[in-house]
C-alpha positions in Angstrom: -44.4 20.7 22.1 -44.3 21.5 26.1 -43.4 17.7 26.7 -41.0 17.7 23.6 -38.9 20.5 25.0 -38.9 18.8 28.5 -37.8 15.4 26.8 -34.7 17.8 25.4 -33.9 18.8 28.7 -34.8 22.9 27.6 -38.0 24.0 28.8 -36.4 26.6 31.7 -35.0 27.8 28.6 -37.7 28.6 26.0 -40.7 30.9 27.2 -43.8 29.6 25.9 -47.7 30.7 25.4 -50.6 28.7 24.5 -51.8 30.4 21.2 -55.5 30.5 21.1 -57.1 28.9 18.3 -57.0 31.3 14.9 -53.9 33.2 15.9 -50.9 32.4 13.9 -48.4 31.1 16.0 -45.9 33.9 13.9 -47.5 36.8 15.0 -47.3 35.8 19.1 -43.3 35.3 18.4 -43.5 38.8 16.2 -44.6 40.6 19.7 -41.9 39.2 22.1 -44.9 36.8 23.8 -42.9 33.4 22.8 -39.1 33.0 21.7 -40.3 30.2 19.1 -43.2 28.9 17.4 -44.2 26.1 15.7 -46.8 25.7 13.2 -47.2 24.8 9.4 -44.2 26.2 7.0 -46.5 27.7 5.1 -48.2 29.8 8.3 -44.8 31.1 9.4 -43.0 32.3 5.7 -45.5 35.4 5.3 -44.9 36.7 8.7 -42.8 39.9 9.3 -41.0 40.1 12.3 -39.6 36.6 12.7 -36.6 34.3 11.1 -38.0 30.9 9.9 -35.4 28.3 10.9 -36.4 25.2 9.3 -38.8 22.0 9.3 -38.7 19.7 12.5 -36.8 16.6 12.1 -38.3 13.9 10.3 -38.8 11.7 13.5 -41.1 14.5 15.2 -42.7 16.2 12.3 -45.8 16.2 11.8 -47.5 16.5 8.3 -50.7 18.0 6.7 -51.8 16.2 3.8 -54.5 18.1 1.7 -57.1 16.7 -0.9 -59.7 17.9 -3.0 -63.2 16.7 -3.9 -66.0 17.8 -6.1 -69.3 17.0 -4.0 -71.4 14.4 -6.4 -74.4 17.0 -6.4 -72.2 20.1 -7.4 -73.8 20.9 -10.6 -71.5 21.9 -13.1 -67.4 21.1 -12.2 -66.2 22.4 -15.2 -64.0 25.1 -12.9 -63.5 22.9 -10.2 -62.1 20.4 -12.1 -59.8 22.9 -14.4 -58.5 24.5 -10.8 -57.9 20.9 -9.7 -55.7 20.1 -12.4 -53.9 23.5 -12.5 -53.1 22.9 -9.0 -51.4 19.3 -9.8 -49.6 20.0 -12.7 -46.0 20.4 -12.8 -45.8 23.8 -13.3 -47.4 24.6 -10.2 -44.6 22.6 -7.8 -42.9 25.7 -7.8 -45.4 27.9 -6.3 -46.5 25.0 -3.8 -42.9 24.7 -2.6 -42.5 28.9 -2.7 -45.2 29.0 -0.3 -43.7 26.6 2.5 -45.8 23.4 1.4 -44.8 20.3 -0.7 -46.8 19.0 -3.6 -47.8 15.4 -3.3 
């Protein structure tokens, strides 16, 4: 992000901290430590204290895909498989999309 904001000609401009590993990105920008953050939609949208602005541009986002899988050995995946489904169906896309994510 450093050596995006440099290409743009406005890293004099923004403050910036490194975020150690676990701390949402949200909660530095909360405190005054950072001016912006950037993270995963769904990260920011729960945090009090900050405005969300909006996805990157397409051309320098960068995406999360998530998947599923029942390990082979499990046992039963009777509930597995009923949460899996439940999470795919389209009644769900409008609790995925609430929470800052898209469904796939």
């Amino acid at each position: 992000m450093a050596a995006l904001l440099q290409k743009w000609g406005i890293a004099d401009k923004v403050k910036l901290a490194a975020v150690p590993t676990g701390v949402p990105v949200g909660e530095v920008v909360a405190r005054g430590d950072a001016d912006i953050g950037f993270q995963q939609i769904s990260e920011l949208l729960p945090v009090k204290g900050i405005d969300y602005l909006g996805p990157l541009p397409p051309d320098i986002q960068e995406v999360t895909v998530f998947a599923a899988a029942v390990h082979k050995a499990a046992g039963p995946t009777d509930a597995a498989r009923a949460l899996l489904k439940f999470m795919t169906a389209p009644e769900a896309v409008s609790v995925i999309r609430k929470a800052g994510m898209e469904p796939g």
